[in-house]
Backbone as CSV, one residue per row, in Angstrom:
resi,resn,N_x,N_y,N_z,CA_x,CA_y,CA_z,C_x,C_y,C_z
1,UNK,-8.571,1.578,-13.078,-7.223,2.116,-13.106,-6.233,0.993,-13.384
2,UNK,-5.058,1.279,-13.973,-4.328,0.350,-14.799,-3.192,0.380,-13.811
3,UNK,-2.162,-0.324,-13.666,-0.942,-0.152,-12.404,-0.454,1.566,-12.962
4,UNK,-0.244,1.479,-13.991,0.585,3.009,-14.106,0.089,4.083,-13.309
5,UNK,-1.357,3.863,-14.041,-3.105,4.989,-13.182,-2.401,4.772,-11.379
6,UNK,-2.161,3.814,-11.100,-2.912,3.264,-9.474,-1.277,3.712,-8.882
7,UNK,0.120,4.342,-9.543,1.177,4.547,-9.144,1.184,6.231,-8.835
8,UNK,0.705,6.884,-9.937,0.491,8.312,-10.050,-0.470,8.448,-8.969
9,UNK,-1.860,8.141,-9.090,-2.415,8.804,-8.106,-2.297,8.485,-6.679
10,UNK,-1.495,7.147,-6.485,-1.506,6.997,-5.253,0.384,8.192,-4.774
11,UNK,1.231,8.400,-5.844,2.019,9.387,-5.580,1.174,10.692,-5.166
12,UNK,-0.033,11.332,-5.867,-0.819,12.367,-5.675,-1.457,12.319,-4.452
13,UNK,-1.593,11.815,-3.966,-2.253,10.998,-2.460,-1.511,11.620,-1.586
14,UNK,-0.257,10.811,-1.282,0.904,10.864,-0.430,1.132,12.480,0.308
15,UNK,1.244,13.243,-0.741,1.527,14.554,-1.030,0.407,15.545,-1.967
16,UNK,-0.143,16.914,-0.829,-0.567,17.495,-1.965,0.078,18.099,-2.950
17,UNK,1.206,18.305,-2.869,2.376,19.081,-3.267,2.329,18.338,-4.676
18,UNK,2.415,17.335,-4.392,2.422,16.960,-6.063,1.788,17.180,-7.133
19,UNK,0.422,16.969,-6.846,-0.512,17.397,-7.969,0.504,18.624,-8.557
20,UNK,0.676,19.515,-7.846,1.448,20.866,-8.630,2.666,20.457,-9.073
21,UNK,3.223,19.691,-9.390,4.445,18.999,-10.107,4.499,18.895,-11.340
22,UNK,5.496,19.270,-12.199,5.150,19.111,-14.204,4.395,17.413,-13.656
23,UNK,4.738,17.424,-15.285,4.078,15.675,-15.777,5.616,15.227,-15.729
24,UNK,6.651,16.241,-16.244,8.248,15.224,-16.236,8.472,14.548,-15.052
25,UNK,8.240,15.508,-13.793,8.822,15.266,-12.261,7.699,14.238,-11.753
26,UNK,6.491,14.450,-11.884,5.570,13.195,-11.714,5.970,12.299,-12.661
27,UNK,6.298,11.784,-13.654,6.953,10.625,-14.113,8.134,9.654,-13.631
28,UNK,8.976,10.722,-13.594,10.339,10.286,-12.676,10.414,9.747,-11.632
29,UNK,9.071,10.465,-10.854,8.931,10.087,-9.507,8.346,8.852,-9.098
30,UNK,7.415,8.469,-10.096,6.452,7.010,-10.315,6.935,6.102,-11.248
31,UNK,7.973,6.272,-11.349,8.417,5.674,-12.669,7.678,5.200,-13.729
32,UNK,6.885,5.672,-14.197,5.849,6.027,-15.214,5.941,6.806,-16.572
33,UNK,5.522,6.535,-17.570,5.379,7.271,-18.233,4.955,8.784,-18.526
34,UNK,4.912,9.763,-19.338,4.978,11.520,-19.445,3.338,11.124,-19.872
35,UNK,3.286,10.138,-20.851,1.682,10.013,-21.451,1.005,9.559,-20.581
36,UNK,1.835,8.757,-19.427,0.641,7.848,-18.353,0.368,8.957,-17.646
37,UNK,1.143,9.796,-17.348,1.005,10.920,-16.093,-0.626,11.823,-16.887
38,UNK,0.082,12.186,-18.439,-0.957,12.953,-19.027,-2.391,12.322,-19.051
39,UNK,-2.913,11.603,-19.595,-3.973,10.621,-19.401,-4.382,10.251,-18.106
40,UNK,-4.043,10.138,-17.032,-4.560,10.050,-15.729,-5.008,11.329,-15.418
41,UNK,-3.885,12.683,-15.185,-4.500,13.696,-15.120,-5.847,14.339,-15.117
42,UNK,-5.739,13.630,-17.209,-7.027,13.800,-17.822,-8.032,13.836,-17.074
43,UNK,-7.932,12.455,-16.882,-8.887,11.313,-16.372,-9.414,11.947,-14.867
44,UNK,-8.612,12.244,-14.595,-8.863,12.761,-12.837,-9.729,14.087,-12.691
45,UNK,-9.323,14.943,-13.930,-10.227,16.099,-14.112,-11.075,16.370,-14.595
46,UNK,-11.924,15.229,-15.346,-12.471,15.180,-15.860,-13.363,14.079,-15.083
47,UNK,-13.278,13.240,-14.097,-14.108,12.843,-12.666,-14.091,13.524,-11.275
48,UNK,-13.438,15.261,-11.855,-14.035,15.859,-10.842,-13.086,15.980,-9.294
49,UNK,-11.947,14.759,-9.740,-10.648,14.397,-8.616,-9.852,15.874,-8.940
50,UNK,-9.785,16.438,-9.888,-8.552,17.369,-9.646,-8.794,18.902,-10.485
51,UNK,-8.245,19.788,-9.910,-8.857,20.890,-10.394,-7.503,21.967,-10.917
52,UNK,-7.452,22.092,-12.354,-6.694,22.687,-12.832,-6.803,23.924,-13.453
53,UNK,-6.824,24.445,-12.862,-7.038,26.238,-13.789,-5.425,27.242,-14.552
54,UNK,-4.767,25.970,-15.149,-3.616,26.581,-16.212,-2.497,26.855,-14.729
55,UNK,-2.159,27.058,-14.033,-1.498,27.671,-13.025,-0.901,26.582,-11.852
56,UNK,-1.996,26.210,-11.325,-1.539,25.086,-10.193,-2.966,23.959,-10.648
57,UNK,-2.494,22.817,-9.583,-3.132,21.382,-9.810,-3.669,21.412,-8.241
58,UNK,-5.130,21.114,-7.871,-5.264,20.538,-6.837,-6.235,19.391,-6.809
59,UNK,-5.856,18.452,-5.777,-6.786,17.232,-5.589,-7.962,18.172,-4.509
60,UNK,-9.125,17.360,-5.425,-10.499,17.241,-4.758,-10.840,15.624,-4.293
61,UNK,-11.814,16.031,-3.422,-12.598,14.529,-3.472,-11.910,13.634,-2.702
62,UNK,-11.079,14.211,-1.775,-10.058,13.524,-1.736,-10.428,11.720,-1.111
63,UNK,-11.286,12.186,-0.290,-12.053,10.871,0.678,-11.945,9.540,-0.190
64,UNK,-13.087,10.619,-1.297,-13.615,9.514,-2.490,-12.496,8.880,-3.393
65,UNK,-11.384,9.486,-3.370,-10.435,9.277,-4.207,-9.945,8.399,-3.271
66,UNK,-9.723,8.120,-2.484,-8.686,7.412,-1.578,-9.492,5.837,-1.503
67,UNK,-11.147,6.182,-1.423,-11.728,4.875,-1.826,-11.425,4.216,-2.940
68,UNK,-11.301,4.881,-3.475,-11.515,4.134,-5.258,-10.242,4.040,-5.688
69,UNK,-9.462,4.643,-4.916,-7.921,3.959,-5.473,-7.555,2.510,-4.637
70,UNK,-8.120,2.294,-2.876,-8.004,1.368,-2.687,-8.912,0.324,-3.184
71,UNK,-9.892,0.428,-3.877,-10.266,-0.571,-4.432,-9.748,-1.618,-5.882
72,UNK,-9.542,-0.143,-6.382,-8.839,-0.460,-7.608,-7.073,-1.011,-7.263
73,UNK,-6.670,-0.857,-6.117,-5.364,-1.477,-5.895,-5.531,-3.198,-5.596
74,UNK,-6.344,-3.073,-4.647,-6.924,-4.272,-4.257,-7.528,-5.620,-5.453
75,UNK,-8.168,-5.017,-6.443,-8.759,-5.337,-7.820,-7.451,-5.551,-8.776
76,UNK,-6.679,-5.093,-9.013,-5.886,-4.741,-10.186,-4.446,-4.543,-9.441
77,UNK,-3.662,-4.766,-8.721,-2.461,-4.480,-8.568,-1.403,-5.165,-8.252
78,UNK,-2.821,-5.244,-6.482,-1.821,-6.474,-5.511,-1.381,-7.356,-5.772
79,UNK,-2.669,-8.162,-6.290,-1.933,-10.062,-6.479,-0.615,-9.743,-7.458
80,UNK,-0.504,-9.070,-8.130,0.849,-8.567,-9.672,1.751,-8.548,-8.638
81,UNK,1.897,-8.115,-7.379,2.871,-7.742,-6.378,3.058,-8.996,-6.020
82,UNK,2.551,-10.144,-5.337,2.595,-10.973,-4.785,4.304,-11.696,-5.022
83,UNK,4.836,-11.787,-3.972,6.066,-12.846,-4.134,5.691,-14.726,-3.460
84,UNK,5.609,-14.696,-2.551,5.848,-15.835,-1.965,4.727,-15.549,-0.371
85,UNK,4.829,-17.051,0.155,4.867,-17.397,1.113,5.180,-17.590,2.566
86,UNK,5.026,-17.098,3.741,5.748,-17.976,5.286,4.936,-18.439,5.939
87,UNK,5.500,-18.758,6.975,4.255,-19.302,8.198,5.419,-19.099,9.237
88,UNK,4.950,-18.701,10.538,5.759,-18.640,11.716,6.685,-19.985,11.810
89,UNK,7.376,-20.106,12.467,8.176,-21.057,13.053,7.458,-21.882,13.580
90,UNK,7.233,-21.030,14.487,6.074,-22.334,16.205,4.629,-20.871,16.046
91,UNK,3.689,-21.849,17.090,2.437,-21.051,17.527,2.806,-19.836,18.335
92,UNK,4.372,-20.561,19.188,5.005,-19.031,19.857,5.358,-18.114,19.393
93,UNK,5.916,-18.259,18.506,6.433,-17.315,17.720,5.502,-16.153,16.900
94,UNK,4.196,-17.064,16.518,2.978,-16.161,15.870,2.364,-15.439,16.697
95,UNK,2.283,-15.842,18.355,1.682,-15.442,19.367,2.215,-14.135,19.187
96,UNK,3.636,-13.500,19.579,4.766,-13.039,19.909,5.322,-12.358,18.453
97,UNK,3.814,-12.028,17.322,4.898,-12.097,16.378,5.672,-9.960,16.276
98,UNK,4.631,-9.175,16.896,5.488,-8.191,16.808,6.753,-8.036,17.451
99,UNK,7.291,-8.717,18.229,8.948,-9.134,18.631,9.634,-9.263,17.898
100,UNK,9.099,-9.285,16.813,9.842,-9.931,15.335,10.073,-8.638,14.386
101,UNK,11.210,-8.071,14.592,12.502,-7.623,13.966,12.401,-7.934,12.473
102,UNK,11.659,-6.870,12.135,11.984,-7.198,10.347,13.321,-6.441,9.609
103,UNK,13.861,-6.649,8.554,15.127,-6.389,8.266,14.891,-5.141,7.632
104,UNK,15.804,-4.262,7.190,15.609,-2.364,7.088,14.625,-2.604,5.979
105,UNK,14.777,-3.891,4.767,14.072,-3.370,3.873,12.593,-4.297,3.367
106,UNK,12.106,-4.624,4.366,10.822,-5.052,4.839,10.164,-4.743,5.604
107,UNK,8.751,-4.587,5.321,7.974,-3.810,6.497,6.412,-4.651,6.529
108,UNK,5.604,-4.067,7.240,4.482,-4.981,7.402,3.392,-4.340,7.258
109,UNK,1.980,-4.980,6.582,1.089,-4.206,5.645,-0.032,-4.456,6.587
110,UNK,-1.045,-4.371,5.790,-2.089,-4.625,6.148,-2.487,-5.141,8.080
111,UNK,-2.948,-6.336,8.077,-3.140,-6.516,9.591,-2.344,-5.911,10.970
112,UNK,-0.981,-6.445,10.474,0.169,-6.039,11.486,0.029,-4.410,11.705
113,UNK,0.266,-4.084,10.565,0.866,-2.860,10.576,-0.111,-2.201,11.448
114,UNK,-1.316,-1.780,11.207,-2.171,-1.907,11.989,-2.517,-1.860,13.300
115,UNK,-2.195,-3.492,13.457,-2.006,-3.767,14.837,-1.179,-2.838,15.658
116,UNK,0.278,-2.581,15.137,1.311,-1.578,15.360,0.681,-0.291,15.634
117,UNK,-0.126,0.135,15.306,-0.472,1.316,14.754,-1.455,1.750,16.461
118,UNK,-2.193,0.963,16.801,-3.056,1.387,17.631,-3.630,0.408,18.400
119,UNK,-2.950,-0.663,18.281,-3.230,-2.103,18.676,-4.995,-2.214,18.845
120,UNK,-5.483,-2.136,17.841,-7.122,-2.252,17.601,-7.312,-3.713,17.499
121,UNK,-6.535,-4.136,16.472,-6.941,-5.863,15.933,-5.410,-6.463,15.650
122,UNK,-5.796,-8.014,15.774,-5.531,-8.808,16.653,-5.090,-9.809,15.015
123,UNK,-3.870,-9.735,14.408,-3.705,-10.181,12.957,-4.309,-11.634,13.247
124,UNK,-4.877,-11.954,11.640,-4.693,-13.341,11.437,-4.074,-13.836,10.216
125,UNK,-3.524,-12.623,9.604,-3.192,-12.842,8.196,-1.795,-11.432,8.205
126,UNK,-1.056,-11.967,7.954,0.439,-11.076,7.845,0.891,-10.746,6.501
127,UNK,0.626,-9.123,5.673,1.060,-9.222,4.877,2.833,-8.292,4.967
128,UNK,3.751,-8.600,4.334,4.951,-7.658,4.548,5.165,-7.232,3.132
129,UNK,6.105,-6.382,3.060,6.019,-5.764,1.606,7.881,-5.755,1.690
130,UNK,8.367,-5.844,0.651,10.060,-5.780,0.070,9.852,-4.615,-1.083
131,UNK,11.506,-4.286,-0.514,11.632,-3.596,-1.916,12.634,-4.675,-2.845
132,UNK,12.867,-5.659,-2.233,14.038,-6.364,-2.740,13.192,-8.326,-2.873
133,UNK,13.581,-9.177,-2.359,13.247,-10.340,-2.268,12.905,-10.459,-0.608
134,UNK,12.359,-11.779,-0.632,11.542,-12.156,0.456,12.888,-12.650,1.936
135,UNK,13.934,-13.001,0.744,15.338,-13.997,2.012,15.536,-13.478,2.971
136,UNK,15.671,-12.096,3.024,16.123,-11.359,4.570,14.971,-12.170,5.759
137,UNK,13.778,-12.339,5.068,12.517,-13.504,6.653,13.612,-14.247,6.969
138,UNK,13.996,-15.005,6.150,15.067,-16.369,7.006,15.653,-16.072,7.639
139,UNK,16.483,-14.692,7.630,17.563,-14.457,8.746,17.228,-14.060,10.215
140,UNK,15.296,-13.463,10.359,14.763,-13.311,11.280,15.214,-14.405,12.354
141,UNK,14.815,-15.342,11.752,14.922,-17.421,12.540,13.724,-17.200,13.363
142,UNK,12.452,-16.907,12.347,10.873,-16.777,12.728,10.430,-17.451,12.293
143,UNK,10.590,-16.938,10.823,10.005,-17.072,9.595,10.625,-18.601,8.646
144,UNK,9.736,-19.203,7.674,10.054,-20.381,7.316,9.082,-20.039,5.597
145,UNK,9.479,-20.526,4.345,8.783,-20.298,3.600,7.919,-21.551,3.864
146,UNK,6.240,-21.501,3.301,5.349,-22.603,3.490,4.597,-21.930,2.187
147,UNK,4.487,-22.767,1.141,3.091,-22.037,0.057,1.639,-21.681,0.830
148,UNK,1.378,-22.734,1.863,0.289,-22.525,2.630,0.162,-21.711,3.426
149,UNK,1.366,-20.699,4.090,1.420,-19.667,5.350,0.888,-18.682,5.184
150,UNK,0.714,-18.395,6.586,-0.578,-16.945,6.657,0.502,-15.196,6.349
151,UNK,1.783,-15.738,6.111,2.680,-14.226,6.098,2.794,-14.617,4.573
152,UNK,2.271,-13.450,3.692,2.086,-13.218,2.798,2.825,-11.728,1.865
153,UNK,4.063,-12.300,1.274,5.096,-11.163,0.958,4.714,-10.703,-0.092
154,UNK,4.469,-9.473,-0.120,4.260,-8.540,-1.605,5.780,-7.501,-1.983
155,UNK,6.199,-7.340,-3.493,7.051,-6.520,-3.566,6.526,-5.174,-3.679
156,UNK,7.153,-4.127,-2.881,6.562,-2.714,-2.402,6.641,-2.198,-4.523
157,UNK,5.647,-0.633,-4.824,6.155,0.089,-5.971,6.760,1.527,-5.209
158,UNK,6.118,1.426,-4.147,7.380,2.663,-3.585,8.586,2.847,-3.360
159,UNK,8.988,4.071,-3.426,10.425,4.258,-2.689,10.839,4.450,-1.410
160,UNK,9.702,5.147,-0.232,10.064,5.351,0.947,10.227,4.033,1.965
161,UNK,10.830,4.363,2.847,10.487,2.896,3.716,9.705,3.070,4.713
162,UNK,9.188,1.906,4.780,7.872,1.522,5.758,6.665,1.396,4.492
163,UNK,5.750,0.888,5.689,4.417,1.403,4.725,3.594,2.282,4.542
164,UNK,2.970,2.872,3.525,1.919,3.865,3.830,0.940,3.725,4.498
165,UNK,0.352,4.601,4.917,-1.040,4.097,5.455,-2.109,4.305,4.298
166,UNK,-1.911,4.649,3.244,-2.698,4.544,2.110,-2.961,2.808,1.752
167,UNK,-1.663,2.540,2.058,-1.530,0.841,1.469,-2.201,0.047,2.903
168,UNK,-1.721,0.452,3.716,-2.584,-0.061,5.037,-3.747,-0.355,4.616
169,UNK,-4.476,1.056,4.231,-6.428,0.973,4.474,-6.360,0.080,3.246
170,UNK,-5.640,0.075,2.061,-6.436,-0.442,1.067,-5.746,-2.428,1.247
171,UNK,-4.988,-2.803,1.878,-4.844,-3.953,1.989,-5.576,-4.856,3.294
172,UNK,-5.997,-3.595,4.247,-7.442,-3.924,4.888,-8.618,-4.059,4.570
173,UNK,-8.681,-3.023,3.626,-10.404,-3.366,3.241,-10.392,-4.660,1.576
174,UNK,-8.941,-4.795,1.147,-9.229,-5.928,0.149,-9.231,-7.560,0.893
175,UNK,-9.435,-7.537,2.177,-9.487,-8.632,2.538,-11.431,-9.364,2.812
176,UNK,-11.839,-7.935,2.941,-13.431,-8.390,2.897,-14.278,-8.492,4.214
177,UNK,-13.378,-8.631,5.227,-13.436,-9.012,6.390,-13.895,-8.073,7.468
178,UNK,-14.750,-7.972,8.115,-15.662,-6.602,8.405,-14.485,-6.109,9.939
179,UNK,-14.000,-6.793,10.688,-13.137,-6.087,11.456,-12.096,-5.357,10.844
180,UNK,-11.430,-5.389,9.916,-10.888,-5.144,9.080,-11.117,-3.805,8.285
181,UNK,-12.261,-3.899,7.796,-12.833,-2.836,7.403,-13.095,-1.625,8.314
182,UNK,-13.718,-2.172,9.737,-13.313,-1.007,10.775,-12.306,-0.725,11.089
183,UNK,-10.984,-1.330,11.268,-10.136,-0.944,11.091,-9.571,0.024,10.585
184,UNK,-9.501,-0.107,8.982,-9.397,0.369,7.650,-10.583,2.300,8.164
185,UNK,-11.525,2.311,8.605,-12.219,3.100,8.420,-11.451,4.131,10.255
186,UNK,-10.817,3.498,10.735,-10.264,4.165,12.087,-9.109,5.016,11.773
187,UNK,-8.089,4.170,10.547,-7.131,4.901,10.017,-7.414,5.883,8.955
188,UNK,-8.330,5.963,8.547,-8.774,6.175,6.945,-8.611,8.428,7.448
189,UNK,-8.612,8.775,8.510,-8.508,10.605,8.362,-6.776,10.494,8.644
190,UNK,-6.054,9.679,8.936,-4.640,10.084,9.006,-3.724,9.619,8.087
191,UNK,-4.639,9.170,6.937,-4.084,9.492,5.446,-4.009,10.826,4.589
């Protein structure tokens, strides 16, 4: 899947409602192309992901689909997202780091979020996602840019705020890391 592919279906994900959406309103909505929307479609119904009988659109498969889109996000997307760098302030501060007040338009991915979520695991790697730039960390007075730091800022392709938990499982299981992966597999029915 190509970023356009990995925007649409992860919009189709979110919502079943969508699949039943023209190709215009799924475009608009992913900011995507009418041909990218058409060609994925294709593509989706023709692996059995989506079932169209002239009338309405529904996702199948859904499990399997949710695998293979986080893989293919993980493969093909993320690093394209990647902005920059942090590292905590002090060891206190990392200890202590859900105390830490992120600004309206930053949120936290993978490990943290997670953590947040059901306090299962125990981060060692912080990813946050922007819809904007990374500067609002500085105003925390946590956060410090370091090329070497374990808080690792990606720019979001969504519009809602927070994170999905679609992006959760799939920025858990692209780390490789088998707690992680259970993790990833604890959240994986309340997507």
């Amino acid at each position: 899947m190509n970023n356009a592919e990995l925007k649409i279906v992860f919009h189709l994900l979110q919502d079943k409602r969508n699949a039943g959406k023209t190709f215009r309103q799924i475009a608009a909505e992913t900011g995507t192309s009418i041909g990218s929307v058409h060609s994925t479609m294709t593509d989706l119904t023709e692996r059995g992901y989506l079932i169209d009988n002239g009338m309405t659109r529904v996702l199948r498969k859904r499990s399997s689909l949710i695998d293979r889109w986080a893989m293919f996000y993980g493969e093909n997307m993320k690093d394209k997202l990647f902005l920059c760098r942090f590292k905590f302030l002090t060891p206190e501060v990392a200890d202590q780091w859900q105390n830490v007040v992120l600004p309206d338009t930053l949120s936290w991915g993978g490990e943290p979020a997670v953590a947040l979520l059901d306090g299962y695991l125990t981060p060692q790697r912080w990813d946050i996602y922007t819809a904007d730039t990374a500067n609002p960390l500085i105003s925390t007075r946590r956060m410090i840019p370091d090329p070497q730091g374990d808080i690792i800022v990606f720019r979001k392709f969504w519009k809602e705020q927070g994170t999905p938990l679609l992006i959760i499982y799939a920025d858990l299981l692209s780390t490789l890391d088998d707690r992680c992966r259970e993790a990833a597999e604890r959240i994986k029915p309340l997507i």
